[in-house]
C-alpha positions as CSV (number, residue, x, y, z in Angstrom):
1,X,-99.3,-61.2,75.8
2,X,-96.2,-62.8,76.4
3,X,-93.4,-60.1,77.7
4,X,-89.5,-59.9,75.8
5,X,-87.7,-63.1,76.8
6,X,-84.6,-65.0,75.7
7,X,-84.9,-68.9,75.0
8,X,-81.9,-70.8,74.6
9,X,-81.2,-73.6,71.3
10,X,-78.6,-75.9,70.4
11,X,-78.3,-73.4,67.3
12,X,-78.9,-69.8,69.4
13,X,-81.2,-68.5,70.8
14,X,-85.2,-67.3,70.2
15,X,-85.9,-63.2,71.3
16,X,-89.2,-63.0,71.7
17,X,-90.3,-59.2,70.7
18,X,-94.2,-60.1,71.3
19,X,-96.2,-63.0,71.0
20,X,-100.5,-62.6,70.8
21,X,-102.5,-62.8,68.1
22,X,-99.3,-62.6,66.2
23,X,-95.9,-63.3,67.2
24,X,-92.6,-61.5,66.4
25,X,-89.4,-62.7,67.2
26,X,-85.6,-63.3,66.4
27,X,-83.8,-66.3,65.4
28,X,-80.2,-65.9,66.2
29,X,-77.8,-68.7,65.0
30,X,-74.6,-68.2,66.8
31,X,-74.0,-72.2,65.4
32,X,-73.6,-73.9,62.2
33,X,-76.1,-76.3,63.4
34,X,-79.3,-77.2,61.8
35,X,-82.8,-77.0,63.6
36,X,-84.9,-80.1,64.6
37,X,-87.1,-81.0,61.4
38,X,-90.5,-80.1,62.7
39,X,-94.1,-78.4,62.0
40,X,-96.9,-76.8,63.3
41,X,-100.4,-77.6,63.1
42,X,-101.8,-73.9,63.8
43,X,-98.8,-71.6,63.3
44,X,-98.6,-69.7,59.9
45,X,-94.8,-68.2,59.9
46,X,-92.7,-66.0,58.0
47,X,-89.3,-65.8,57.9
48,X,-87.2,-63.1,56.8
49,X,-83.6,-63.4,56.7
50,X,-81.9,-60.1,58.3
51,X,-78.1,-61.5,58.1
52,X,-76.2,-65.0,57.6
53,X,-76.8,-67.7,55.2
54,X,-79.2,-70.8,55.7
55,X,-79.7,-74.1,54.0
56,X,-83.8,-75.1,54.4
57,X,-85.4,-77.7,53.5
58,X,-89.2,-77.5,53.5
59,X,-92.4,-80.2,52.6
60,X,-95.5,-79.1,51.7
61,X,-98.6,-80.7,53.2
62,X,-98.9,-81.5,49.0
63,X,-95.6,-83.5,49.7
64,X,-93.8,-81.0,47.5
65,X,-90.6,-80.9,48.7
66,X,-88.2,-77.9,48.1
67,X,-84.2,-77.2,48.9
68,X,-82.9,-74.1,48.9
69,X,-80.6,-71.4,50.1
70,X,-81.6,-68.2,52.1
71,X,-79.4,-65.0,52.4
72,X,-80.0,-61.8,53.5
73,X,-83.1,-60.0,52.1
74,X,-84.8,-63.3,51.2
75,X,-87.8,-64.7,52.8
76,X,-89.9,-67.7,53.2
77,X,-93.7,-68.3,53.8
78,X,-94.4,-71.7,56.0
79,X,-98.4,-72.5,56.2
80,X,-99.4,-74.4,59.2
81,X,-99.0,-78.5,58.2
82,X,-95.6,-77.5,56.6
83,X,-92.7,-79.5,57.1
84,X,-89.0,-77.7,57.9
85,X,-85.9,-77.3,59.0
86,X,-83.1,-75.0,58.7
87,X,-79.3,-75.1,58.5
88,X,-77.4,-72.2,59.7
89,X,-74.5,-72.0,57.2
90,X,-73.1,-68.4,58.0
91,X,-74.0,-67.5,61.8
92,X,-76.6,-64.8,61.7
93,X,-80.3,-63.3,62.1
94,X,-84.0,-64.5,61.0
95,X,-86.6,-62.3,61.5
96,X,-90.2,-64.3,62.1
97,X,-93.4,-62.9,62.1
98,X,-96.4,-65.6,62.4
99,X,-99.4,-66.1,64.1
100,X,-99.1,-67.1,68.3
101,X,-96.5,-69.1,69.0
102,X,-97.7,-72.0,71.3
103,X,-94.6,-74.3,72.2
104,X,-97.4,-77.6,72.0
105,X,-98.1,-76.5,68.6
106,X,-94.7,-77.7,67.3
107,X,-94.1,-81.3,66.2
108,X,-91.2,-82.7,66.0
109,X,-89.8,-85.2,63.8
110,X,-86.0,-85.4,64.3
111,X,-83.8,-83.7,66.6
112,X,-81.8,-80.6,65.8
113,X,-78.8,-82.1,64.0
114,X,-75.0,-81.1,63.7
């Protein structure tokens, strides 16, 4: 089990709350930046957005591709294989809860962007 801890980002910063079989942790955005465009090939997240407003984009292993908008109260499923990224357009709060969270899991595609 993986004790609280703080990891830096070019958008924030991660709060890890717990991380074993399942993981639980904050996404601050203190930036209006957007995250790298990325996946993982185990992780199964959820994201719940607590305050701010985000612009995501998000392809399904299908190739489905979806554009949206996320404010508070609204929340978004990501199966592992799944394409994403997310654009911080109000500075705020995402809640994820997903299965372990194992930094080699995460593939990354493009850099986080301004």
């Amino acid at each position: 089990m993986t004790r609280r801890r703080r990891i830096e980002k070019s958008w924030g910063y991660e709060h890890i709350l717990h991380n074993g079989t399942y993981c639980a942790k904050l996404l601050v955005y203190t930036k209006p930046i957007a995250s790298s465009l990325h996946y993982h090939e185990r992780k199964h997240e959820t994201f719940i957005v607590a305050s701010g407003q985000f612009e995501v984009f998000v392809e399904r292993p299908s190739g489905h591709v979806t554009k949206g908008w996320l404010e508070p109260g609204a929340h978004l499923v990501l199966p592992p294989g799944t394409k994403h990224r997310i654009r911080c357009l109000i500075p705020g709060t995402i809640i994820e809860a997903s299965s372990h969270d194992d930094p080699s899991d995460c593939v990354r595609i493009e850099p986080s962007e301004q």
